[in-house]
N, C-alpha and C positions, 0 to 999 in steps of 0.2 A: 295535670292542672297544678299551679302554682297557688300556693297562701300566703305571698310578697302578692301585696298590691301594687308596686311600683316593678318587679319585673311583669307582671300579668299586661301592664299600662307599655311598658319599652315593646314588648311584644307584637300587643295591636298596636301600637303606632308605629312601627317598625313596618308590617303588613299594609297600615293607612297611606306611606309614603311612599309605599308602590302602587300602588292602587286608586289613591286620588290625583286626580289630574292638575288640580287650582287647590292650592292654600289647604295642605293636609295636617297645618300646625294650628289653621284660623281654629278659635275656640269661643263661645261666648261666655261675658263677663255679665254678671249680673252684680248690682249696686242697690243702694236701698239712698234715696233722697230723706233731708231729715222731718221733710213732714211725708213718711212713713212709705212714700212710694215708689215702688222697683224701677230700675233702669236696667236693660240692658245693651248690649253692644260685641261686634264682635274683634277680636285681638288678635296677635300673633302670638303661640308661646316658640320661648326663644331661649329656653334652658327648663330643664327639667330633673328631676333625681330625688332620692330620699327625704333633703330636705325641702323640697318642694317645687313649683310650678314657676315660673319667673314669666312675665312679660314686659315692653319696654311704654312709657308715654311720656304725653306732658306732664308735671306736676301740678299743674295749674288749671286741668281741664275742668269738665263737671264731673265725670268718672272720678278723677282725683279727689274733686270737693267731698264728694260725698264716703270715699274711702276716709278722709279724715274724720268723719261724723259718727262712721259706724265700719272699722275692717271686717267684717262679715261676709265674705261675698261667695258668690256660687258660680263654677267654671262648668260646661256643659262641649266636651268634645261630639260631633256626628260626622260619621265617613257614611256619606249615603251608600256610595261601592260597597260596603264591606255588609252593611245594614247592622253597624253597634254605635252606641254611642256609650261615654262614659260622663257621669255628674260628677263633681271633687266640689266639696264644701269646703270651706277654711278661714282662717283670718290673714290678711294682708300685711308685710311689713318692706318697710323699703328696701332694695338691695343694696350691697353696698356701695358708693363712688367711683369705688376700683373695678366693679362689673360693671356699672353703668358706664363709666370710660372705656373699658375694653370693648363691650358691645357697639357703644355709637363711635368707635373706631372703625369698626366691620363692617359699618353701613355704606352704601354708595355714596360718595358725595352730594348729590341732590337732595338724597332723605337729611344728611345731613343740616343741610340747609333751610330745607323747608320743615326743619324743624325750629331756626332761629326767626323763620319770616311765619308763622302759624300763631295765632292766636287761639291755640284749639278750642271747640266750644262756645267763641264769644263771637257776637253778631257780627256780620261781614257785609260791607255796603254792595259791591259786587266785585265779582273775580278777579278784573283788571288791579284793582286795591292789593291782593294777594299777589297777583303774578309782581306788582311795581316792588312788592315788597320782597319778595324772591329774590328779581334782580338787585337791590340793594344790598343783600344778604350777598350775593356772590362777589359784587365790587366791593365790599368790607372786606370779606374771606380772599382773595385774590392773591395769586401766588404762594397760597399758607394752607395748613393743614385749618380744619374744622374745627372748634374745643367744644363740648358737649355744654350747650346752656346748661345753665346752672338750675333752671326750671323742669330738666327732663331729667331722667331716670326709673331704673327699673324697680320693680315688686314684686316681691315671692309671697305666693298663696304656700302658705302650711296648711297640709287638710288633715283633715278628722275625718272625714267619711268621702269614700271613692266607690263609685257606681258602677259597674259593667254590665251593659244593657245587651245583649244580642238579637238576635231577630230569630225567630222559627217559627216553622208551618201553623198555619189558622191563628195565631196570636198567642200559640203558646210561646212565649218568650222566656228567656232566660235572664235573672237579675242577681246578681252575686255582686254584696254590698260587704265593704272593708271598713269596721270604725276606729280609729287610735281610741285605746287604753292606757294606763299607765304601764302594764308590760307589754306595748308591744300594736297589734294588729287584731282584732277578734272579726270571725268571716263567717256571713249569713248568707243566706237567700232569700228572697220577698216574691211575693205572690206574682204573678206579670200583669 
């Protein structure tokens, strides 16, 4: 057994991306609104390592809004196949221009797009509204590489506390919790 919390984490998700069939990187995001109440939603992570969890959006969304009010937020991994999940608490910071570029480089051109025609989070008359706006997005972009609006990019959760949940017989579960200190990692266990 490892006392690096980010190899314990490369590990089962290493395990999770054999084993789950659909979205083994989906993770939920939880957000706090500023009149005091939780959102969540679920993401893709799209880079991950030491210093931390990275996923990509709108800057503009409501998920964003409320990251500017309060970066606090709380990531929640579950591979039902495998029966663990992992919690990572942390605060949010944007990643840089230069990953945010590189990533919506890698994207398919469609996501691309529909990244310039989405108003993510804001009211939508009906879908046809979106698709017309899609296809303007593509006769704009036509014959040309995609540029990453200026409204998207990524953000890396730095955590302070990483949860590894397992599953075992009658509910005795397993729970080995990881909290940043100043030197380093300190490694518990909590009741199941």
């Amino acid at each position: 057994m490892t006392t690096d919390p980010f190899a314990l984490f490369d590990s089962w998700y290493t395990e999770a991306r054999a084993s789950e069939i659909n979205d083994s990187n989906a993770m939920a995001l939880a957000t706090v609104a500023a009149d005091g109440r939780p959102s969540s939603r679920m993401v893709l992570l799209k880079g991950h390592g030491p210093d931390g969890f990275v996923f990509y959006t709108n800057r503009e969304s409501r998920k964003a809004g409320e990251i500017a009010i309060n970066p606090n937020v709380a990531l929640l991994f579950h591979w039902k196949s495998l029966r663990r999940q992992i919690r990572i608490e942390g605060a949010l910071a944007q990643a840089t221009d230069a990953e945010s570029d590189a990533y919506f480089a890698s994207r398919g051109r469609d996501s691309q797009l529909g990244a310039w025609a989405s108003d993510q989070s804001r009211p939508l008359a009906d879908r046809a509204t979106f698709e017309a706006r899609f296809a303007a997005m593509e006769q704009r972009f036509a014959g040309g590489d995609v540029p990453r609006p200026p409204h998207w990019g990524g953000y890396r959760v730095t955590p302070v506390a990483i949860e590894f949940w397992q599953d075992r017989a009658h509910r005795l579960h397993e729970r080995r919790v990881f909290t940043r200190t100043d030197g380093g990692w300190h490694e518990g266990m909590l009741y199941p």
